[in-house]
NURO-389668 format. One line per 8 residues: their letters; for each residue x, y, z of N, C-alpha, C. Coordinates in steps of 0.02 Angstrom, whole numbers, plus 50000, padded with zeros to 5 digits. Layout:
! NURO-389668
a) X:Y:Z:X:Y:Z:X:Y:Z; ...
END
This chain:
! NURO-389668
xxxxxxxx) 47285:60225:58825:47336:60235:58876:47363:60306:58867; 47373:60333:58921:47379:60414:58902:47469:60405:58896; 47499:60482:58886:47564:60471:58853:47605:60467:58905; 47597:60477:58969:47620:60463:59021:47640:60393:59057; 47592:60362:59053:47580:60275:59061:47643:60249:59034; 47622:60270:58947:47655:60228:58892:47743:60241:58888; 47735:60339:58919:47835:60337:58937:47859:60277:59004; 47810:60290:59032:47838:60238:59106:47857:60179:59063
xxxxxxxx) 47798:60129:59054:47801:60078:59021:47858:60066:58972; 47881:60112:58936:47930:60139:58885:48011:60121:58928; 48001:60145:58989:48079:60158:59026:48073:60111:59057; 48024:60067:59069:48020:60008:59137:48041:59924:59087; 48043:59964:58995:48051:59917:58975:48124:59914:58942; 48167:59960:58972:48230:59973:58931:48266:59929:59001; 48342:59906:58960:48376:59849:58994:48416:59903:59030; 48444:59986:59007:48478:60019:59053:48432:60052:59113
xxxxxxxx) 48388:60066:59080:48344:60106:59151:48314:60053:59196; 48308:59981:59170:48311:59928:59249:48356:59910:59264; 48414:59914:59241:48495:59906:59260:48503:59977:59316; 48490:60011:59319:48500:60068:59342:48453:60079:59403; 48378:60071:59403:48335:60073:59446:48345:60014:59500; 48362:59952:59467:48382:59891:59523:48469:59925:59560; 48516:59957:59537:48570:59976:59585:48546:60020:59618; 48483:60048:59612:48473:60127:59658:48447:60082:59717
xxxxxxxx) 48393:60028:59698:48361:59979:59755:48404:59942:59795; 48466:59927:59765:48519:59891:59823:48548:59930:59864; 48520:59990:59862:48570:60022:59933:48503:60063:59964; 48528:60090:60007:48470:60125:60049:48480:60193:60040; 48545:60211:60035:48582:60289:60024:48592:60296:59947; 48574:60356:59920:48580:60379:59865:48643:60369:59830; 48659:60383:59759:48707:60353:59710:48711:60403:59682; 48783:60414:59646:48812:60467:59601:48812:60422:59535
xxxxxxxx) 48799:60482:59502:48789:60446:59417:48849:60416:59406; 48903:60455:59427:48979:60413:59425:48992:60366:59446; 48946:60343:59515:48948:60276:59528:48911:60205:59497; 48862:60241:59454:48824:60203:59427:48852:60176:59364; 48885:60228:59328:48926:60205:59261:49005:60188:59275; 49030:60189:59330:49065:60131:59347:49044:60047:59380; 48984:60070:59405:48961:59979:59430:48923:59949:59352; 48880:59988:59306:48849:59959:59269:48897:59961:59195
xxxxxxxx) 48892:59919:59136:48908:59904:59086:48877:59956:59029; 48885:60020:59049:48854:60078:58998:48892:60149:59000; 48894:60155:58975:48937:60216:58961:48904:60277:59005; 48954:60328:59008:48926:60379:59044:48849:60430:59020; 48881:60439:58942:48805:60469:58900:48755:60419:58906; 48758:60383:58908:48699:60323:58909:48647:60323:58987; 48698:60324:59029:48683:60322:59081:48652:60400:59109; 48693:60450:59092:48646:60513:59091:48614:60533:59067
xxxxxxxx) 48575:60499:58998:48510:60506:58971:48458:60469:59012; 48475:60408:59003:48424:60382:59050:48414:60395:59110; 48447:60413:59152:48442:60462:59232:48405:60516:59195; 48392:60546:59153:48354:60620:59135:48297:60584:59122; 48311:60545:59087:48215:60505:59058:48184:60487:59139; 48219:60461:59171:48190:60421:59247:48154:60486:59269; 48208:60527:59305:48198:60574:59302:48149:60626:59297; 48144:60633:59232:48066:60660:59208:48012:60614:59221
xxxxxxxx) 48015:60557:59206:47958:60518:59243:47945:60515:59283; 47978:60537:59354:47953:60548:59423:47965:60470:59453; 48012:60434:59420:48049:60364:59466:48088:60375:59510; 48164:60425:59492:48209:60444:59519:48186:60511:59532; 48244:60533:59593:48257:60618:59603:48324:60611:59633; 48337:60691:59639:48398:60700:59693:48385:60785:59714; 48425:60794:59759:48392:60842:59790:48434:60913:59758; 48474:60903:59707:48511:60983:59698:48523:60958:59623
xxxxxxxx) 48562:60984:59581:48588:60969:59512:48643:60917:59513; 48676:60934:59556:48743:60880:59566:48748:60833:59610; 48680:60823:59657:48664:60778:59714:48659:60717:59689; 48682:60653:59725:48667:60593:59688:48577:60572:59690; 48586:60528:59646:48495:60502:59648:48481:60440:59691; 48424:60443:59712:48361:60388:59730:48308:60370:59703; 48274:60338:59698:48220:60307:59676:48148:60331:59730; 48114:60356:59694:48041:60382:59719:47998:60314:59724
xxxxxxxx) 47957:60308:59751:47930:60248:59777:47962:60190:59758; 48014:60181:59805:48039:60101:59816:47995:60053:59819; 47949:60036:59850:47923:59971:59853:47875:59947:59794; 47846:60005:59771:47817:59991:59704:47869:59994:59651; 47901:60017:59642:47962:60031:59582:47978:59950:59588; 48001:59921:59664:48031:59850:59654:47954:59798:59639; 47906:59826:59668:47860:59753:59631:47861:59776:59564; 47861:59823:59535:47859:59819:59462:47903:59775:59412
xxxxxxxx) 47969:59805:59460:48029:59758:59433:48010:59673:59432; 48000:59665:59477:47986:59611:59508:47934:59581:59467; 47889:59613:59457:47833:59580:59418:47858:59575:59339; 47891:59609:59306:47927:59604:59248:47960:59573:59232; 47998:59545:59284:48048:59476:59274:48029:59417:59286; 47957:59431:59309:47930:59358:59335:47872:59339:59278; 47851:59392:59242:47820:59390:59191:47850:59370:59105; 47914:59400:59117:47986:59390:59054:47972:59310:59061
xxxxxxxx) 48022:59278:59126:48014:59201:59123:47979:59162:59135; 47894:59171:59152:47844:59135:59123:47847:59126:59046; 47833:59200:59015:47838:59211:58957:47905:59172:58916; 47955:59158:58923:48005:59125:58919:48011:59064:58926; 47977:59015:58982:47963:58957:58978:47915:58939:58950; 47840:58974:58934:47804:58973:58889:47829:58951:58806; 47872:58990:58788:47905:58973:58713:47965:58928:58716; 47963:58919:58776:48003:58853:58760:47984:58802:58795
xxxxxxxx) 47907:58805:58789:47883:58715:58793:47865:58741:58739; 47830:58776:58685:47824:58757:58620:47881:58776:58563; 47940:58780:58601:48004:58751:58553:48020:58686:58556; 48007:58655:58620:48010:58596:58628:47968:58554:58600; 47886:58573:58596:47846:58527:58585:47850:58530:58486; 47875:58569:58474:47897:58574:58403:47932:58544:58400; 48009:58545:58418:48074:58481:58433:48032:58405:58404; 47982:58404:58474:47964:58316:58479:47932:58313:58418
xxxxxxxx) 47894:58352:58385:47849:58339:58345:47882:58316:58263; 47949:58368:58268:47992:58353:58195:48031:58286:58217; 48035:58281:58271:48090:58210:58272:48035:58151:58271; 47976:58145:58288:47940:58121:58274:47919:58094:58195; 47911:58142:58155:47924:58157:58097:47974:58138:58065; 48024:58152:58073:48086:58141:58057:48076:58039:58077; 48091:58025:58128:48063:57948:58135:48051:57901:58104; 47976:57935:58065:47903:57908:58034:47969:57893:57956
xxxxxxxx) 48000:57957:57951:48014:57985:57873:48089:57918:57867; 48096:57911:57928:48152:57851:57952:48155:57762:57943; 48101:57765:57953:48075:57704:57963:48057:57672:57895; 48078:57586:57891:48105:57550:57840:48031:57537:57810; 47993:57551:57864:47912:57523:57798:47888:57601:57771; 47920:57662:57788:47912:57703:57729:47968:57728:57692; 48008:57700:57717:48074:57675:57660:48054:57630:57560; 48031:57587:57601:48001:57533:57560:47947:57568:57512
xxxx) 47888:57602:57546:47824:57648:57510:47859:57702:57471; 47902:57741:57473:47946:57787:57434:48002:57744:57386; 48012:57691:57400:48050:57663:57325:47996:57619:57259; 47928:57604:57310:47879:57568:57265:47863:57616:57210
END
């Protein structure tokens, strides 16, 4: 994977730069970083690093130094999103049918370890 790929991949997997890329997608008109670190739960440095990482990756732009930003290809930027969250909670219900099927298997266990005829075999 060249080093390009792996920064995207890198920022598409941070919780502020999809916190940030999903408020640029809810509006149609561009956003001031000031508006962004008042709607989102991140501080202002936080939020203007990651606008520089986007940024350099060619996700976001804006058109001057102090212009607010947009998001460079919207509709792929959102299936990505899109596909990441739909992939998280597969992946998520995945480990938890085998938290569950672990659950049944110790209480099962637990049961067997319960029960008065191996009660009886452990005092013989």
């Amino acid at each position: 994977m060249a080093r390009a790929d792996g920064k995207l991949y890198e920022l598409l997997a941070d919780e502020v730069c999809r916190a940030i890329l999903r408020a640029l997608l809810e509006r149609d008109e561009p956003i001031t970083q000031r508006t962004l670190t008042a709607e989102l739960a991140y501080g202002s440095s936080t939020i203007s690093r990651r606008m520089g990482d986007l940024e350099d990756a060619g996700l976001v732009a804006r058109s001057s130094a102090h212009a607010p930003y947009f998001v460079l290809f919207r509709a792929k930027t959102r299936e990505l999103l899109l596909a990441g969250a739909d992939l998280a909670h597969m992946a998520h219900e995945g480990l938890a049918d085998d938290a569950a099927r672990d659950a049944r298997e110790l209480r099962k266990e637990h049961m067997v370890a319960q029960s008065p005829r191996t009660k009886a075999e452990d005092s013989a």
